[in-house]
C-alpha positions as CSV (number, residue, x, y, z in Angstrom):
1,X,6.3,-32.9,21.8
2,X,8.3,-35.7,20.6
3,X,7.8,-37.4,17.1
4,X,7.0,-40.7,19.2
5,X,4.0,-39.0,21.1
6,X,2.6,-38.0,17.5
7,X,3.1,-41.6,16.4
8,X,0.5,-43.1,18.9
9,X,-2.2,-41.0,16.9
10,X,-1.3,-42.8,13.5
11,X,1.2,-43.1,11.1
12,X,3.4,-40.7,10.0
13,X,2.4,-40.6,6.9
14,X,-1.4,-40.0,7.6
15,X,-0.9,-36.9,10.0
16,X,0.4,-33.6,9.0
17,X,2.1,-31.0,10.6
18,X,1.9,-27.9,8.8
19,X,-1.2,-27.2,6.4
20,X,-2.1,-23.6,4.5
21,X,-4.7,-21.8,6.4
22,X,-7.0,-19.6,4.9
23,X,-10.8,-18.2,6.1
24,X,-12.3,-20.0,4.1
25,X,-11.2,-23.1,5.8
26,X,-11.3,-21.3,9.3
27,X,-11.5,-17.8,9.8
28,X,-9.8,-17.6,12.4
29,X,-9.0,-13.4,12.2
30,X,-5.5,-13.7,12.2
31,X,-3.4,-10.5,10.6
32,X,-2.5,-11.2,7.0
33,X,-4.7,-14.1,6.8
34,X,-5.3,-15.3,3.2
35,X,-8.9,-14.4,1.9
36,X,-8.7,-18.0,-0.1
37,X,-5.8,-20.5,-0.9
38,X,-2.9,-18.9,-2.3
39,X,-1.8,-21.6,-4.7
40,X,-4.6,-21.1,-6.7
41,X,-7.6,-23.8,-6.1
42,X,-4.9,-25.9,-3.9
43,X,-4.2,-26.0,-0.2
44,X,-0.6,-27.9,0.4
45,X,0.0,-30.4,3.7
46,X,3.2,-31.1,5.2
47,X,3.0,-34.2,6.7
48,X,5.1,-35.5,10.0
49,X,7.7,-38.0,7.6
50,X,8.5,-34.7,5.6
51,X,5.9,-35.0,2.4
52,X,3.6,-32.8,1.1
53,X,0.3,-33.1,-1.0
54,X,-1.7,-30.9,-2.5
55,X,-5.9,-30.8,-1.8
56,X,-8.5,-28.9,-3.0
57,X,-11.8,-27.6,-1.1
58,X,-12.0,-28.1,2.6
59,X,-11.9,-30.9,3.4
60,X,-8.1,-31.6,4.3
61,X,-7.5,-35.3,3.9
62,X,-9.0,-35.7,0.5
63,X,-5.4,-35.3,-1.8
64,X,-5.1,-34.7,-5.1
65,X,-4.1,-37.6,-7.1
C-alpha cells in the first residue's frame, strides 16, 4: 500500500501503523502474545509520519498527555 492510499483515511498524524498488542486488548492467540502491556500500564503507537505516543487502558486513541 502506498502512503498516499493511507492518506485518504486521515491525516498522518491521526492514524498509526504499528501499535503493542496484547490479550487484553485482543486476544487474539498468537504464540508469545503478551498477557498485559509490557511497558508497564502503557501501550506505545507508532503513527504513519513516524511518532509515537504512549496510551493507557484500551482504548487506543486516548494518548497520554
Amino acid at each position: 500500500m502506498k502512503l498516499s492510499a493511507v492518506s485518504k483515511y486521515g491525516a498522518l498524524t491521526d492514524i498509526y501503523a504499528v501499535s503493542d498488542l496484547d490479550s487484553q486488548i485482543a486476544a487474539g492467540g498468537w504464540q508469545n502474545e503478551a498477557a498485559a502491556p509490557v511497558h508497564g500500564s502503557t501501550r506505545n503507537n507508532l503513527y504513519f509520519d513516524w511518532h509515537v505516543k504512549s496510551f493507557r487502558g484500551i482504548i487506543m486513541s486516548i494518548a497520554i498527555q
